[in-house]
C-alpha positions in Angstrom: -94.1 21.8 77.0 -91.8 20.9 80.3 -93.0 22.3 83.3 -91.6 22.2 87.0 -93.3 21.8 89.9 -92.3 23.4 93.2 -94.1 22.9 96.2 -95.2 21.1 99.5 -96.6 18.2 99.5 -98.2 15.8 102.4 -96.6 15.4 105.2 -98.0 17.5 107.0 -101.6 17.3 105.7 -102.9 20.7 105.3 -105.2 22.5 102.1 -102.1 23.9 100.6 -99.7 20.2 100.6 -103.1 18.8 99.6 -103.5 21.2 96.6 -100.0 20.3 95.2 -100.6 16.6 95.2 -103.9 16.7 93.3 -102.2 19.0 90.7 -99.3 16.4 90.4 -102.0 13.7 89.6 -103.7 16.1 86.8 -100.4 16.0 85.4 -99.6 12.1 85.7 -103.2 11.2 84.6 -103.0 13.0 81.6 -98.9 12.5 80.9 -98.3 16.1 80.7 -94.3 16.6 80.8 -93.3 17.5 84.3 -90.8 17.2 87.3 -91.3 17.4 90.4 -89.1 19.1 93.8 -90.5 18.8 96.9 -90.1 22.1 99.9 -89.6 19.4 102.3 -88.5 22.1 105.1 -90.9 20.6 107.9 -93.3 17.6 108.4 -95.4 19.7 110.7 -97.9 22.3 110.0 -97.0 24.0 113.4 -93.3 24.8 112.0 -94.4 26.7 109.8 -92.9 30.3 109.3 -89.9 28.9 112.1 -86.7 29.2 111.6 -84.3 26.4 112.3 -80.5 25.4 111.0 -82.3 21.9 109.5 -84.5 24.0 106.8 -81.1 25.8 106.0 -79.5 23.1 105.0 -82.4 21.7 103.1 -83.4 25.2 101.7 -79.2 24.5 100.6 -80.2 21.2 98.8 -83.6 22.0 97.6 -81.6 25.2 96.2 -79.5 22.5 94.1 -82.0 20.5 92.9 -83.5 23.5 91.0 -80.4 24.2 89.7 -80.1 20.8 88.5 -83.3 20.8 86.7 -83.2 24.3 85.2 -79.7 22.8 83.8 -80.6 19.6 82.5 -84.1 19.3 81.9 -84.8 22.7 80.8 -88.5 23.3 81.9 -90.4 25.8 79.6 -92.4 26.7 83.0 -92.0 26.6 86.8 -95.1 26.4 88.9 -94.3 27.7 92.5 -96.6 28.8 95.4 -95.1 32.4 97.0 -94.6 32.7 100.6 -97.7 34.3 102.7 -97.1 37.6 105.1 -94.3 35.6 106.9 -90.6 37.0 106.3 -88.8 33.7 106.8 -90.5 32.3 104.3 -90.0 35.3 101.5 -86.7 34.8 102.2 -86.6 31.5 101.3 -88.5 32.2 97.7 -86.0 35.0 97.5 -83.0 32.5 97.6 -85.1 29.8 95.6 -86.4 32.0 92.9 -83.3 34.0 92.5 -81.6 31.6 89.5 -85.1 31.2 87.7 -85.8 35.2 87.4 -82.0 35.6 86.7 -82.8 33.2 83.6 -85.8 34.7 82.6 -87.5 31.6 83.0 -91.7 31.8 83.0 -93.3 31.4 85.9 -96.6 30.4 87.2 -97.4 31.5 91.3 -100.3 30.0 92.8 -101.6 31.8 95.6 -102.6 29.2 98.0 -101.2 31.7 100.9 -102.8 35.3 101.3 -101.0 38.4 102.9 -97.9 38.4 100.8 -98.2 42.4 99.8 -98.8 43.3 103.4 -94.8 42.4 103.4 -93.8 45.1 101.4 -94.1 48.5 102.9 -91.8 47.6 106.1 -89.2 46.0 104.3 -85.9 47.8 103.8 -84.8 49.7 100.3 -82.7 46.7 99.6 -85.1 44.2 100.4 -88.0 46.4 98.2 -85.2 46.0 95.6 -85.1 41.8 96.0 -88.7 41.1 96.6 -89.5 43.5 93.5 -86.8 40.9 91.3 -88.1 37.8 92.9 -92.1 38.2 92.8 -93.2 41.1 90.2 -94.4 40.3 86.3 -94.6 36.6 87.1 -96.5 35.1 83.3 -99.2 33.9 84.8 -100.7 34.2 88.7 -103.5 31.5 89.5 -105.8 32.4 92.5 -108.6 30.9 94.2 -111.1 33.7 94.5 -111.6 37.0 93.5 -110.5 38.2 97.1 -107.0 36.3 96.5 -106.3 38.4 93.6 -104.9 41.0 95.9 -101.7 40.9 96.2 -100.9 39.2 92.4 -102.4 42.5 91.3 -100.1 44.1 93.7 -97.1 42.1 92.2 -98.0 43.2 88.3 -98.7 39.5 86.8 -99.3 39.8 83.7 -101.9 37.4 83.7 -104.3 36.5 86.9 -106.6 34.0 86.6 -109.2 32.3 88.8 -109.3 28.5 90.3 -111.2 27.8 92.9 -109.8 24.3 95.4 -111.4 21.1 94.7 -112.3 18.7 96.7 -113.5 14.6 96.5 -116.9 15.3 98.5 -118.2 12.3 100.8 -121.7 11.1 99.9 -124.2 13.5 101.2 -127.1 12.6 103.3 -129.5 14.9 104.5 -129.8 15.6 108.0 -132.0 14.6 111.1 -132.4 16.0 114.3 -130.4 14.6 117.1 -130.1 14.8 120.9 -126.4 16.0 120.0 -125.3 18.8 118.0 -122.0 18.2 117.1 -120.3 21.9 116.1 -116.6 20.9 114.2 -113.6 22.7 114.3 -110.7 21.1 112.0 -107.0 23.0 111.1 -103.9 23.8 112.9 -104.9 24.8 116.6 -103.5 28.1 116.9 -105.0 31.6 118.0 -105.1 33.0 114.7 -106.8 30.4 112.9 -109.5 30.8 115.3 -109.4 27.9 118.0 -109.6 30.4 120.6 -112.7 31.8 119.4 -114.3 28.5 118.8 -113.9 27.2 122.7 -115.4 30.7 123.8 -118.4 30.4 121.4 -119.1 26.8 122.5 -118.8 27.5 126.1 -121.3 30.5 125.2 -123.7 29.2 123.2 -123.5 26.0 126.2 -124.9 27.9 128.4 -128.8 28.1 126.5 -128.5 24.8 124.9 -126.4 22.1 126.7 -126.8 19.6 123.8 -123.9 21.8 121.6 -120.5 19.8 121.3 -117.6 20.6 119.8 -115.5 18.0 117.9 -111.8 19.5 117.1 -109.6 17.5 114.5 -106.0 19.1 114.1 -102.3 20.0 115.6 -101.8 22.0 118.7 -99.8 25.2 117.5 -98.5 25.9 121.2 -98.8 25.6 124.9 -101.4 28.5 125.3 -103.6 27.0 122.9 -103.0 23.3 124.5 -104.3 24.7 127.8 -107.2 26.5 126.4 -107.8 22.8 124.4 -107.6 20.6 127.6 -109.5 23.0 129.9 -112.5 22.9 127.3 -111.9 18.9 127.5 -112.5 19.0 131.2 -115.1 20.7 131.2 -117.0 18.7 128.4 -117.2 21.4 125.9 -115.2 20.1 122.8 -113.8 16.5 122.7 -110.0 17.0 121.5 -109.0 13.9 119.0 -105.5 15.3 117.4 -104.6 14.6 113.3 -106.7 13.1 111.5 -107.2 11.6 108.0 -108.2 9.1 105.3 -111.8 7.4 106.7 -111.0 8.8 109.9 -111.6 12.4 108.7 -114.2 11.2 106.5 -116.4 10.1 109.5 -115.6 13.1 111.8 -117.3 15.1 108.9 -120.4 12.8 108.4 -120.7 12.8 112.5 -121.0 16.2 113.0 -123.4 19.0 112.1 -122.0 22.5 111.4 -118.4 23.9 110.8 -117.2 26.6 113.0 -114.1 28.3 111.4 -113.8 31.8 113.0 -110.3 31.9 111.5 -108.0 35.3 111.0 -105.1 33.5 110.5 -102.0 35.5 109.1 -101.8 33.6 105.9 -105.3 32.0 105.1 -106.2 32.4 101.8 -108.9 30.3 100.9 -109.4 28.1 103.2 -110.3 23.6 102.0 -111.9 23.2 105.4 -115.4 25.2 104.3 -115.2 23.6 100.9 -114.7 20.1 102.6 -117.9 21.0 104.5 -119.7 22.1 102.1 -119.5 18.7 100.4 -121.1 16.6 103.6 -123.6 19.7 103.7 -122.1 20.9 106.6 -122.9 24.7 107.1 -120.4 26.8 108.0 -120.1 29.8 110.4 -117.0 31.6 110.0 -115.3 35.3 109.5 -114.8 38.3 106.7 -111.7 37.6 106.5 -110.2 37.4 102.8 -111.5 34.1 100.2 -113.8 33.2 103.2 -116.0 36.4 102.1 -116.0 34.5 98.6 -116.5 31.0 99.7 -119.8 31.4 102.9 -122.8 33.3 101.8 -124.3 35.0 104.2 -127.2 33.6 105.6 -127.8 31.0 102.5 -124.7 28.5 103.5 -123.8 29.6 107.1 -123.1 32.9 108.4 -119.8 35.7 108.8 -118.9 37.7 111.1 -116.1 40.1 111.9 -113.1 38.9 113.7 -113.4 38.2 117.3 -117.4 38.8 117.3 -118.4 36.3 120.0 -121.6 37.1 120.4 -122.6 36.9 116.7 -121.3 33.8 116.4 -123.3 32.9 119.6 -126.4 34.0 118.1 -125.5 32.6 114.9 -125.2 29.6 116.3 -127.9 29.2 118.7 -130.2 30.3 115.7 -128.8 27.3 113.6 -129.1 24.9 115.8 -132.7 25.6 117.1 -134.8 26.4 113.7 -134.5 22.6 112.2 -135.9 24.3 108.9 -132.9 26.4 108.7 -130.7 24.0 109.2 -131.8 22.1 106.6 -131.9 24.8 104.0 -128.3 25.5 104.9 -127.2 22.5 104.8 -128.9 21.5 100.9 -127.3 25.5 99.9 -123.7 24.0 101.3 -124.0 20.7 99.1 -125.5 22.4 96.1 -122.3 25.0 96.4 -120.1 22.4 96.3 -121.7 20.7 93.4 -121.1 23.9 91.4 -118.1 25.0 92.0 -115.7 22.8 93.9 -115.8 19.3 93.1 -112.7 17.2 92.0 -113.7 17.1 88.6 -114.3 20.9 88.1 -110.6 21.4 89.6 -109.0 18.6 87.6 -110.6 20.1 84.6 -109.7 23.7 84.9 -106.0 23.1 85.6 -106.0 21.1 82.8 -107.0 23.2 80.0 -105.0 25.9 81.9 -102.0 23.5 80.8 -103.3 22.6 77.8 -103.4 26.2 77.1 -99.4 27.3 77.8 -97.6 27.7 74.7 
């Protein structure tokens, strides 16, 4: 069995570039037949869903390569991740798709972006027509949650199956009270995934219990969220300290206390960050917003709340961070969560019997 891999892949570092990578080493370990072609389009997760001339002309060569492959080495299946509820990139997986659903090739989408059905009903006759051609009756659909199996259900895959993101989890300790407590925020700085939010809750929640800092780890989307960033940094609320990763990351996690993720962002699916937390025993306060419904229990790991609801997250937050108890319980739920469903090994083994198991 020869199968193709399509996807990102680090640079930039993000869940989705992350999630490619640990499949490719599934793969190697276990020297499973495959190749390889990177969507090398940008090397920053703030380019994402922007159009430029550069991506067109390596959309162009990327275009080629597949064509290459599906000529000469024949792959019985192509693995590819569908675009999210962006059109720029749909219309790349139209272009890149095209050859392998003209040749009835069997394909394998992994939803690591969420949103891509909310495309459909504004899209012109023709470009029903195309998107129908490029993304319906894929073989096989692989999701991360029973939220995400919206819109493969939408597309008609014949065959959806679950796999939730794994993660290497650092060494857990449990947690003792501290002067400081250290509220992290880590992902792409942009409205949408929730940065916005974040600042107001911490300034908030500041205001009863001065000992609340925010830690944020991540790129800075645009110019409104870099002045909502830097203002909070003046005024001591978060301290701002940009990309992180490797043992860097790793100690940004064991430094601070709870993740704050009040994300609504366009394509988030299913989101590493809370998983990534829930292996230091972080717990995690975040939104109803697609997998994260599947991911935080309420009031056992952290706590949700609707989009936007500053004051619940406020109160969430202040509760956490007062009742020690609490705290403690929540964090040993997040770490126990972890250990049953999202380690490394759990991941590595699930997508390999999945391969094991294509004929």
């Amino acid at each position: 069995m020869r199968l193709l891999i399509i996807g990102q892949y680090p640079p930039p570092i993000t869940g989705q570039n992350l999630q490619i990578k640990k499949i490719l080493n599934v793969l190697s370990k276990n020297n499973l037949d495959h190749e390889f072609i990177r969507l090398d389009f940008t090397e920053k997760s703030s380019d994402y869903s922007k159009f430029s001339l550069k991506k067109v002309f390596r959309l162009l060569k990327i275009l080629f390569k597949i064509l290459k492959c599906l000529i000469i080495y024949r792959p019985d299946y192509i693995y590819y991740p569908p675009a999210g509820p962006f059109k720029v990139p749909m219309y790349r997986d139209f272009i890149l798709l095209f050859p392998i659903r003209l040749l009835n090739k069997k394909i394998i989408f992994r939803f690591h972006a969420g949103g891509l059905s909310d495309l459909y009903p504004d899209l012109s006759s023709l470009n029903k027509r195309i998107y129908r051609f490029t993304y319906f009756n894929a073989n096989y659909s692989l999701c991360m949650s029973l939220e995400g199996t919206k819109d493969p259900t939408f597309l008609k895959s014949e065959n959806i199956i679950i796999i939730p993101n794994g993660v290497k989890g650092g060494v857990f300790q449990s947690k003792k009270k501290k002067e400081k407590f250290n509220v992290l925020f880590v992902g792409l700085c942009k409205e949408s995934k929730g940065i916005i939010t974040y600042i107001n809750v911490l300034r908030r929640s500041r205001e009863v219990n001065s000992n609340i800092i925010g830690t944020v780890i991540g790129d800075i989307h645009s110019e409104k969220e870099r002045s909502y960033i830097n203002s909070a940094v003046e005024a001591g609320i978060i301290n701002y300290e940009g990309v992180k990763s490797g043992p860097e990351k790793v100690s940004a996690f064991k430094d601070s206390d709870l993740l704050l993720f009040p994300t609504f962002y366009e394509s988030e699916n299913f989101p590493t960050v809370i998983i990534e937390a829930f292996s230091y025993g972080l717990p995690v306060i975040s939104t109803n917003w697609r997998g994260v419904k599947d991911q935080v229990i309420n009031g056992h790991t952290g706590f949700l709340h609707d989009i936007h609801d500053i004051d619940g997250m406020v109160k969430s937050l202040l509760q956490i961070s007062s009742d020690f108890n609490l705290y403690e319980s929540m964090s040993s739920n997040a770490r126990a969560e972890y250990q049953a469903k999202y380690t490394i090994e759990q991941f590595d083994n699930n997508f390999l019997a999945f391969f094991n198991s294509l004929k």
